[in-house]
Structures are given as C-alpha cells and as structure tokens.
C-alpha positions as CSV (number, residue, x, y, z in Angstrom):
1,X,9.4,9.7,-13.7
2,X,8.2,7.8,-10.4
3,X,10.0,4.8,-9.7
4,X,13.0,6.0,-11.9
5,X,13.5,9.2,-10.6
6,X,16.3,8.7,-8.4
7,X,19.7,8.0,-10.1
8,X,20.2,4.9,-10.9
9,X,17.6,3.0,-11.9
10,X,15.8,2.1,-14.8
11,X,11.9,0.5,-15.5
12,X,10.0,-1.1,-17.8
13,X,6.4,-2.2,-18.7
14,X,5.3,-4.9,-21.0
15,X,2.1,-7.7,-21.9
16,X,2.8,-11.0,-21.0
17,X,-0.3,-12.5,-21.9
18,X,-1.8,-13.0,-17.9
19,X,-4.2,-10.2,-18.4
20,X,-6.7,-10.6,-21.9
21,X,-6.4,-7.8,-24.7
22,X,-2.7,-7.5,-24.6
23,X,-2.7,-5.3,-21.4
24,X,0.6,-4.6,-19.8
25,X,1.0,-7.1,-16.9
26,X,4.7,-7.7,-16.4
27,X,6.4,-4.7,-15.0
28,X,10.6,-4.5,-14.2
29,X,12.2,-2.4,-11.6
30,X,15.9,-2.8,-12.0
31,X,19.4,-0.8,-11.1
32,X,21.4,0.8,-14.2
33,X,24.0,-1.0,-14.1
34,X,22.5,-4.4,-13.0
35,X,24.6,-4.6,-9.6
36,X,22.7,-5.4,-6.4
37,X,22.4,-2.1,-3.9
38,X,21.0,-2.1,-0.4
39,X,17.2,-3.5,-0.6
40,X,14.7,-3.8,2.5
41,X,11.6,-5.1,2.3
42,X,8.0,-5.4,4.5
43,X,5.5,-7.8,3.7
44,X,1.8,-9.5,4.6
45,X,1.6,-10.8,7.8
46,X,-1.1,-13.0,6.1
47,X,0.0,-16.9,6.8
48,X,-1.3,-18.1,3.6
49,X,1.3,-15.9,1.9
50,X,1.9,-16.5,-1.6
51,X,4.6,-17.8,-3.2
52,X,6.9,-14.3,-4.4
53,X,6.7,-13.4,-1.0
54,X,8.3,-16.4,0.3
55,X,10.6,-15.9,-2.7
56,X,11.5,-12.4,-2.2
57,X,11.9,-13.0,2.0
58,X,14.5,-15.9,1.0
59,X,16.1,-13.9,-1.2
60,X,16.8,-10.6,1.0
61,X,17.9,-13.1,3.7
62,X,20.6,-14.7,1.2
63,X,21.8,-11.6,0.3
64,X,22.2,-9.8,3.2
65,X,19.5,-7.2,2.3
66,X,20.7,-6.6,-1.4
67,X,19.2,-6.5,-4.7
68,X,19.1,-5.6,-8.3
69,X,16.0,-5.8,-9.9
70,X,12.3,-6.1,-8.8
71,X,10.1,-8.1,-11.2
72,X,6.2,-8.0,-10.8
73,X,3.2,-9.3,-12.7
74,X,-0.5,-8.6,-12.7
75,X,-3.5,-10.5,-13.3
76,X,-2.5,-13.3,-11.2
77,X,-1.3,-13.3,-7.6
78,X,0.6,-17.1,-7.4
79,X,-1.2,-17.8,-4.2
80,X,-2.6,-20.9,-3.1
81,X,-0.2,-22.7,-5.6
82,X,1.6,-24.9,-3.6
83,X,5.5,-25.8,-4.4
84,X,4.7,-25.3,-8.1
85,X,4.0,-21.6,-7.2
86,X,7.3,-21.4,-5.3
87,X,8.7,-23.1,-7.9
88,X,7.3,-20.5,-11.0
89,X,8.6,-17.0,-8.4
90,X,12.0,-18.8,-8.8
91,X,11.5,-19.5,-11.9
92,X,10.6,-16.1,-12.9
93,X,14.0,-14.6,-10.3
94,X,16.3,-16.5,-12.5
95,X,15.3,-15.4,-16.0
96,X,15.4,-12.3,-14.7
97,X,19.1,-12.7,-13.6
98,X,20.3,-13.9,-17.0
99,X,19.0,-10.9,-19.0
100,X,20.4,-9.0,-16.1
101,X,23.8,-10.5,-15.7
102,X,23.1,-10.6,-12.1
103,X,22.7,-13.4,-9.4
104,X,18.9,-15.3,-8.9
105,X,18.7,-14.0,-5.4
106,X,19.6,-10.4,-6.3
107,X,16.1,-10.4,-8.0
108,X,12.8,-9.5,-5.5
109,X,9.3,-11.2,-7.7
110,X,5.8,-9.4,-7.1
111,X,2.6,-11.0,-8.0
112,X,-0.9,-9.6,-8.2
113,X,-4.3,-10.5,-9.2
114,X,-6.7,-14.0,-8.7
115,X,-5.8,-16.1,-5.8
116,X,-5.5,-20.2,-6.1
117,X,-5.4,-20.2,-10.0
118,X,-1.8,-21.3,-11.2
119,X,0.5,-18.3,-12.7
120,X,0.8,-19.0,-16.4
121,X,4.8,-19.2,-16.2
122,X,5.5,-20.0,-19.8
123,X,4.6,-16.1,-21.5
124,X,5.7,-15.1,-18.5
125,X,9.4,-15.9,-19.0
126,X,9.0,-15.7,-22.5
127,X,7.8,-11.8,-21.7
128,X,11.4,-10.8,-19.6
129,X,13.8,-10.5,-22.2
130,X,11.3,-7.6,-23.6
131,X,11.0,-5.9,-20.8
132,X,14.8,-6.6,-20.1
133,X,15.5,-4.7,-23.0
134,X,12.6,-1.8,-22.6
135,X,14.6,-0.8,-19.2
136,X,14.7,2.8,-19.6
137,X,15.3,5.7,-17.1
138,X,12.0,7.0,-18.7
139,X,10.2,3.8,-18.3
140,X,8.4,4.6,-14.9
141,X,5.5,5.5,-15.7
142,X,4.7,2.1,-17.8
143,X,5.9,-0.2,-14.9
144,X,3.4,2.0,-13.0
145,X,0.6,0.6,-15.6
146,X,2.1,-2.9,-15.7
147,X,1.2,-3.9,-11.9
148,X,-2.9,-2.2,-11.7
149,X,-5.3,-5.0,-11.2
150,X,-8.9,-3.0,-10.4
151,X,-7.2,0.4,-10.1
152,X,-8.3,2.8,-12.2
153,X,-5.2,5.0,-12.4
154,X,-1.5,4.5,-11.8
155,X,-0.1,5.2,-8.5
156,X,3.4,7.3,-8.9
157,X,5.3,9.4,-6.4
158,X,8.5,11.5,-6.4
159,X,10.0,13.3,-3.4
160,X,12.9,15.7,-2.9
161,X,14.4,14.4,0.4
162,X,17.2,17.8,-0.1
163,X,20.1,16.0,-1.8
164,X,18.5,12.8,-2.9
165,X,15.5,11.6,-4.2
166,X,12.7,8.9,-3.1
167,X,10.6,7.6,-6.0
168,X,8.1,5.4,-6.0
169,X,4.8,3.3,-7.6
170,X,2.0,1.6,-6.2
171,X,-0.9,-0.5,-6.7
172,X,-3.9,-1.1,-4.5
173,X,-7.6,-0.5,-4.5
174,X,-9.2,-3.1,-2.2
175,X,-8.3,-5.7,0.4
176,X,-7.0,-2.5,2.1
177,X,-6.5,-3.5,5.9
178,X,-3.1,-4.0,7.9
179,X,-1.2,-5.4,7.7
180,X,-0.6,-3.4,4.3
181,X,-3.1,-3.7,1.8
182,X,-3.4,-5.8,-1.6
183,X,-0.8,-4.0,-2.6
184,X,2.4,-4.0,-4.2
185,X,5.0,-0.9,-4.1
186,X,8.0,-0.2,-5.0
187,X,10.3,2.6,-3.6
188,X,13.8,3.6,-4.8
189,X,16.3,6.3,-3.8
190,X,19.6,7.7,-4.6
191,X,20.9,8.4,-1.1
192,X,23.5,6.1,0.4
193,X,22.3,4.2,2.6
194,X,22.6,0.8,4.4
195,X,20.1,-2.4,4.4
196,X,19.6,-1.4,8.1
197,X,18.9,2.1,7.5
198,X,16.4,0.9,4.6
199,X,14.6,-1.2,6.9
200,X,13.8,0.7,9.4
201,X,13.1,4.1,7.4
202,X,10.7,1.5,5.7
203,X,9.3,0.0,8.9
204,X,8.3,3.4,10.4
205,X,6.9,5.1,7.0
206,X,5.0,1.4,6.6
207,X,3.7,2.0,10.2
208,X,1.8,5.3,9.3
209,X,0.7,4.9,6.0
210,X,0.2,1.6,4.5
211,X,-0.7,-0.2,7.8
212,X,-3.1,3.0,8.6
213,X,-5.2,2.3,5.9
214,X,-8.3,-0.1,5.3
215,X,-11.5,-0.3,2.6
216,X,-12.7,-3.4,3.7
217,X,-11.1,-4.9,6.4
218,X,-9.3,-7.8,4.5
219,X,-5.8,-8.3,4.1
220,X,-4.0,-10.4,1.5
221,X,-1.6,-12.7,0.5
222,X,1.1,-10.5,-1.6
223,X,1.3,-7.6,0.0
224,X,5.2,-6.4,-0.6
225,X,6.9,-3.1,-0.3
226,X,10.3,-2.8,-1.6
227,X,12.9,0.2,-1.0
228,X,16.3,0.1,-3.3
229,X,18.9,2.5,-2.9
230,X,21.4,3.4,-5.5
231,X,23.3,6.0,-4.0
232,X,24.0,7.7,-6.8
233,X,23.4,10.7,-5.2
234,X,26.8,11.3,-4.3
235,X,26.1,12.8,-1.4
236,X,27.9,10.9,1.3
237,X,25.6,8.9,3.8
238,X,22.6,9.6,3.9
239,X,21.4,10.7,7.9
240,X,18.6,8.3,9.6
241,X,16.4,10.8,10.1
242,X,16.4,12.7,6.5
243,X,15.9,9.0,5.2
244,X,13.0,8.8,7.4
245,X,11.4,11.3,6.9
246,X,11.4,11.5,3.1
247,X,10.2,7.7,2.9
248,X,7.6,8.9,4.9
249,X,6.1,11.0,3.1
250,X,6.4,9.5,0.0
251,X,4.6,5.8,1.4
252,X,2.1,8.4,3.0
253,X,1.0,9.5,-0.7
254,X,1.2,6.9,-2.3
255,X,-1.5,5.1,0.9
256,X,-3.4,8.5,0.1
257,X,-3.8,7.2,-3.7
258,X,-4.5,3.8,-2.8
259,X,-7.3,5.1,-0.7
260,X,-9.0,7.4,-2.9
261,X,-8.9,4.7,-5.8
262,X,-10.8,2.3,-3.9
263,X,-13.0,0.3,-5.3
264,X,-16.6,1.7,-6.0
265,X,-15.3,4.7,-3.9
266,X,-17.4,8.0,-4.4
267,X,-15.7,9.7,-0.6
268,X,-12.2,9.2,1.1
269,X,-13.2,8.9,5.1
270,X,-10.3,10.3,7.7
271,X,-11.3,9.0,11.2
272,X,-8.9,9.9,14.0
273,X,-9.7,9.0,17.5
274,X,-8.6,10.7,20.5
275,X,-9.1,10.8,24.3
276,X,-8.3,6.8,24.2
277,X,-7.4,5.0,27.6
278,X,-3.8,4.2,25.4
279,X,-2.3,4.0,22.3
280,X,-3.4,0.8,21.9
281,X,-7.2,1.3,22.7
282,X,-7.2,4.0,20.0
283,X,-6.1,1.6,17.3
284,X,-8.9,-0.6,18.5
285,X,-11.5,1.9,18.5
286,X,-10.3,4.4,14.7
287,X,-10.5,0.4,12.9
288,X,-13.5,-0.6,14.5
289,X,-15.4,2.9,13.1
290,X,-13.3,2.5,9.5
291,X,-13.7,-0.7,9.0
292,X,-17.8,-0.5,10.0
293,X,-20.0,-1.3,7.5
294,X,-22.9,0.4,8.9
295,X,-21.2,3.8,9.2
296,X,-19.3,3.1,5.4
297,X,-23.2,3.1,4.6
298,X,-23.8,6.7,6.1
299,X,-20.8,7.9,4.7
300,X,-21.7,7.0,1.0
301,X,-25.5,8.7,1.8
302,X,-23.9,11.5,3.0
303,X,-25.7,10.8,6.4
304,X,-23.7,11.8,10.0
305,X,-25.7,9.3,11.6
306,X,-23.1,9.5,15.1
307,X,-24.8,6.7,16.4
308,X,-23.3,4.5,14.7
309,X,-20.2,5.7,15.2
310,X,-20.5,5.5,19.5
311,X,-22.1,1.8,18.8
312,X,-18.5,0.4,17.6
313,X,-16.6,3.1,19.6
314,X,-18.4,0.7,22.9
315,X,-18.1,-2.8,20.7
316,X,-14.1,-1.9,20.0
317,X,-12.9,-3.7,23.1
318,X,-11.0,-0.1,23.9
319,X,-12.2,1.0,27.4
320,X,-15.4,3.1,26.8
321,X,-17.6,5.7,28.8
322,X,-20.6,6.4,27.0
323,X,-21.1,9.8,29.2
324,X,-17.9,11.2,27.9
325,X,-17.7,10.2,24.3
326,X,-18.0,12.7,21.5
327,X,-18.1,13.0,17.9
328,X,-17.3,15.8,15.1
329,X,-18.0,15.1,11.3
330,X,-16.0,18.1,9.8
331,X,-15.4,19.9,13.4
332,X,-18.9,20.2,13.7
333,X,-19.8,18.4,17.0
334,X,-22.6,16.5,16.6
335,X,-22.5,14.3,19.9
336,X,-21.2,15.3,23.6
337,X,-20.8,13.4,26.4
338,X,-22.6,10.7,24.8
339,X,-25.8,12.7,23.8
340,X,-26.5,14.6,20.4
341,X,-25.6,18.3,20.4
342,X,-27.4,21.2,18.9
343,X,-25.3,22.3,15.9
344,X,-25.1,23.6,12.5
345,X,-27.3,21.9,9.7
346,X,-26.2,23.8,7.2
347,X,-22.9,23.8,7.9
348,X,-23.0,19.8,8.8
349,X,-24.4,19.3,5.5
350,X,-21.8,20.8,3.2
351,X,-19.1,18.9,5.9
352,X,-20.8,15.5,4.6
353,X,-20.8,16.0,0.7
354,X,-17.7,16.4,-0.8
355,X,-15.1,13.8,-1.5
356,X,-13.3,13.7,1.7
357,X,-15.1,13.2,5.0
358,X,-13.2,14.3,8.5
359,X,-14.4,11.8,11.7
360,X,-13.0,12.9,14.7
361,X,-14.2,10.9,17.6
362,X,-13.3,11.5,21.4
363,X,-13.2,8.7,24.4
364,X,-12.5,11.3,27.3
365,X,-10.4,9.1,28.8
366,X,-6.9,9.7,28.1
367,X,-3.9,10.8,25.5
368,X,-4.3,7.8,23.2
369,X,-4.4,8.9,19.2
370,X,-5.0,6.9,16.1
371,X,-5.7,7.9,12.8
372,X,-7.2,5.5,9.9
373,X,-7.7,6.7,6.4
374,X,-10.4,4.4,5.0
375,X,-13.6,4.9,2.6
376,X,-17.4,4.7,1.9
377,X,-19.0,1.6,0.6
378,X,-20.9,1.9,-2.3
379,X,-22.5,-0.2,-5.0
380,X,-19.5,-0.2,-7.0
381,X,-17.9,-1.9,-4.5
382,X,-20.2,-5.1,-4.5
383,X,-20.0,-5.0,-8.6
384,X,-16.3,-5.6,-8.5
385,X,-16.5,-8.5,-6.3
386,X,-19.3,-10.3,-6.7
387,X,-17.2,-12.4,-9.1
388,X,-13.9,-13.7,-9.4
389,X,-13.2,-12.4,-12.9
C-alpha cells in the first residue's frame, strides 16, 4: 500500500490534463480524517527554488510543523514562474483545503516536470475535487504513478519500524546530485511523534540516502521530502531512535530505486572511499569519482580502467598521495600504491558486467569514509535530454 500503509492516511491519483494522453499527473497524499498531524520537511538547497517549495517552507513555518494533506503534480515543475508561480502553489494549497475541510497552510504542494514554462492552474484545480473524492486507504499505489516524470516505474516502500509503520513513495530518475535529487517523496507513519522528532529522523535518513546519491551531478529546483505522522499507531511515543532508524531505511530504498531507474541506466555504481585525510576529504573525493564522466563511460563498457579513477581521486581537492592510493572494482584490487596490480581477469571480468558495480577506492591517509550510490552513463541518457519535451 506505500504511502498509505500506516494508519491513517489515505491517497489518490488522477489526470489533470499537464501531461498529454490523459496520464495521471495530480497525485493527493492526505490524513483520514483531514486534521493536520506533525509534518517535517527537507528541501533543495537550489536558490532558484520553485515556487511549491517556497509554498510548502511558508506553510510548515505557519503551522508549527503541521499538516494535512500533500498535493503534487507532474509534468510541470512551477519553476522560474515568478509571483504567478507562487501565486498558482497557493492557489492549488487552498482548493485543496476546501475539499478537505482543512486550513490553506495545513496543505504541503509538490511540483515536477519542465522548468520556466507556466503551470497550467486552471485543470489543475478543476482536477482536486476528483482526486478529493478518490482518497482511499488503497489508493497508494496510484498517487505513486501520478508524480513519475521520466521514471519508468513507481517508487513505493513500506517498513515495519516494530509497532508502527513508515510508508513511503518517490519519484526521481535524473538531476540526481545533493542536495537531494529531482525528486519528490513522500513519507508517512503511524508512530506518535513530534515535528522535532520528524525533522530530525528526516534530516539524518536525508543525510545517507537522498543526499548520497547522484547520476549527473545536477541538482534541481523542487526537490521536497515530506514525513507525516498520524499516530494512529497507538503505541505511546514513539522513541528517537526507533524513528530513526526505521526512516532510514525506508529513504535508503526508496534512493536505492531512484538510482537504479536512472535515466538510460544499464549498471547501478556503489563507490565508497576510504583511507581519506577526514570525513570531509572523502565526500570530496567518492563525488568527484561518481559524478566523473570519464569513469561513468568505463562503467557502461564494462571497462575497470582505474586510471581514471586515481585522475579525479588527485583533481578532488581531498589531500592525495599518489604512492599510497588503491583501487578494487568488486574486491578485486586492481591498483596499489598508486601502480596497477597483478590480479584476476577472469574474475575482474565477471565483477564488471552485471548490473551493480562495487568501487572501493583507498587514499592511505586516514579514517575518512564516504559512500555515493551513482550510475553509468549511457546513450539513453543523452536521448532523454537532448530535448526539452
């Protein structure tokens, strides 16, 4: 049931008319009974932010971090649109609250799709009271297909946090960089929890998953992550750490789908980099190799070409030592102390052709750690984008 499988909430998923052939566009996330619950939200740190995330900031601020309904569209993002932008999220929050019986600012508005082109408000609103009235507890799975833009599949997630639930959905397939990802996701939970608690289970799981995650190195305008909680549970308070940990893992999956529906992806790349001079240095150094081009290339041809791989370990800005660097594709070292190392073809081989690639690199020079899950870049990549529609 994804997003609806904690108690109570309901979902829906309708066409608006923003996307051609009657494709569901407009999706709606709401509580049963229409009364605003703790909320917590994290969004692009991109300053040309778009419109619903100025909306939805607003909005959480008013309310003290409380909320009854998420509403999201697809198709277009309502960036770039100036005060009349602002003007159509608000627009959009309060026709929401009339079907709901609930207050404009208890509503949180998503957008996603084409930057700079104006967001066809008029289906929109004319859209809601349908999807008001398709709120179901089984209606998940079609909010899930409401908010895909160049996905291929929906992105759904349930987890059993022992007494409570975390549910979730997800789109996102490129502009995948930190901070988040052109993305939208929606989390809800039955445990009882505060808009503190919320935030910072969200800002840690965020942390780990969605910012440690990148196919091309761009980040956007919209990128929002909401977390609801009903409490319906009836379980009492929920502890910090039980919270935490079961956000966790369900924003770690859902980054896990995101990255294996990237666009034109044919293998999902893990790099971790160790030995780093600090924690810092190693976030330098595992973006600079996931975010490469160049080694993207290898990946897609299958090719564990470690050269490229030490070249923008030493261009990262991390502190660098060419004589003790190393590098494994699959464990199988394939470059010590800065020079290739006899190993395995075979073995190499069958490490570099499946769908999932392991890149563990090693500076030598301290305890730093960072871990990226990224992707190849392949033909199907440039075929997506080459246009605007």
């Amino acid at each position: 049931m994804s997003v609806t499988a904690a108690k109570g909430f309901v979902a829906a998923g309708v066409a608006c008319g923003i996307k051609p052939a009657g494709a569901p566009d407009l999706a709606l996330v709401a509580t049963a009974d229409q009364r605003a619950v703790a909320a917590a939200a994290v969004f692009t740190t991109n300053k040309a932010t778009a419109a619903p995330v100025l909306a939805s900031r607003g909005h959480l601020a008013a309310t003290g971090g409380r909320a009854a309904a998420v509403v999201l569209n697809s198709g277009n993002a309502n960036a770039a649109t100036g005060a009349a932008g602002l003007g159509n999220a608000e627009r959009t929050c309060a026709v929401v609250a009339t079907q709901l019986g609930c207050a404009p600012e208890e509503v949180l508005v998503c957008s996603t799709g084409l930057i700079g082109i104006p967001l066809p408000i008029e289906p929109l609103v004319a859209a809601v009271p349908a999807a008001a009235q398709a709120l179901a507890p089984d209606g998940g799975p079609a909010a899930a297909q409401a908010i895909l833009t160049t996905d291929t599949v929906a992105k759904q997630v349930v987890v059993d946090g022992g007494g409570f639930t975390v549910g979730g959905m997800a789109k996102g397939a490129a502009m995948l960089a930190p901070n988040m990802a052109t993305m939208l996701a929606v989390l809800t939970t039955d445990a009882d929890a505060t808009p503190g608690q919320l935030a910072a289970a969200l800002a840690a799981a965020t942390a780990s998953s969605f910012h440690a995650i990148t196919v091309d190195g761009a980040t956007s305008t919209n990128d929002t992550v909401v977390l609801l909680a009903s409490g319906a549970a009836g379980q009492g308070p929920v502890g910090d750490d039980a919270l935490a940990a079961a956000v966790a893992k369900a924003c770690d999956d859902l980054a896990g789908q995101m990255v294996l529906d990237a666009e034109g992806a044919t293998k999902v790349v893990r790099v971790r980099v160790t030995g780093a001079a600090s924690s810092g240095d190693a976030r330098r150094a595992v973006r600079r190799v996931a975010e490469s081009q160049l080694c993207k290339c290898s990946w897609y041809g299958a090719d564990p070409y470690w050269g490229r791989v030490v070249s923008e370990l030493g261009a990262s800005g991390a502190a660098f030592d060419a004589d003790r660097v190393s590098v494994a594709y699959g464990g199988v070292v394939v470059c010590a102390g800065g020079v290739a190392a006899a190993h395995d073809v075979s073995t190499l081989a069958w490490a570099m052709a499946g769908p999932r690639i392991e890149l563990d690199a090693d500076l030598g020079l301290g305890d730093g750690e960072a871990i990226v899950l990224t992707c190849d870049l392949a033909p199907g990549y440039i075929a997506e984008n080459m246009r605007t529609s």
